[in-house]
C-alpha positions in Angstrom: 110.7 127.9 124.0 114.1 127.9 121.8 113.9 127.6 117.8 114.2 124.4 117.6 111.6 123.4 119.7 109.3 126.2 117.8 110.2 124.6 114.7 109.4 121.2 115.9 106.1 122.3 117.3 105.4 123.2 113.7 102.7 121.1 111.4 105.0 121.2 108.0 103.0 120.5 104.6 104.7 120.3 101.1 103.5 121.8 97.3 104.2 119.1 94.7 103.8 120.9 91.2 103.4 116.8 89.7 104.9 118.1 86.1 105.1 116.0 83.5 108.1 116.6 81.6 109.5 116.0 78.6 109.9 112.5 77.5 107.7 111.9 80.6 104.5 110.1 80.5 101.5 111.0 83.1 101.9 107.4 84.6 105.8 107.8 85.7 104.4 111.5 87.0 102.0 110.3 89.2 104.4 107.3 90.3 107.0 109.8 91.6 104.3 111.7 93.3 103.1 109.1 95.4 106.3 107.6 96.1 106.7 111.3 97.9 104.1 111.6 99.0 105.0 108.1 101.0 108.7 109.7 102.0 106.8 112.8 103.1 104.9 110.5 105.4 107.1 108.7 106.7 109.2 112.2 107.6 106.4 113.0 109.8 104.9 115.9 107.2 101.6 116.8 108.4 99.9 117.0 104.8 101.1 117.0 101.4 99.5 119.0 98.5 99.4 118.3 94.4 98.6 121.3 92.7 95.9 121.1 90.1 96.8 122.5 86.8 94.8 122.6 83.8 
C-alpha cells in the first residue's frame, strides 16, 4: 500500500477550541462551530471534537 492510499485508509477527526473572542458573543461562537462542524462532514471527517473549557 503507497501513502496515499494509507492516508486515505485513515479515519481523520478534528479539535475545535470554540473560543469566544473579543467582541464575540457565545451565540456567533457556537454558530461557527456548527457551520464546521457541517463542512467537516461533508469532507468525509470521521468525528469532530469541541473541547470543553471552563
Amino acid at each position: 500500500m503507497d501513502n496515499t492510499a494509507r492516508l486515505r485508509s485513515v479515519r481523520w477527526s478534528i479539535l475545535d477550541r470554540a473560543l469566544i473572542g473579543e467582541g464575540r458573543t457565545p451565540a456567533e461562537a457556537l454558530r461557527e462551530t456548527v457551520g464546521f462542524a457541517q463542512r467537516a462532514e461533508a469532507l468525509g471527517y470521521h468525528r469532530f471534537w469541541v473541547e470543553r473549557t471552563p
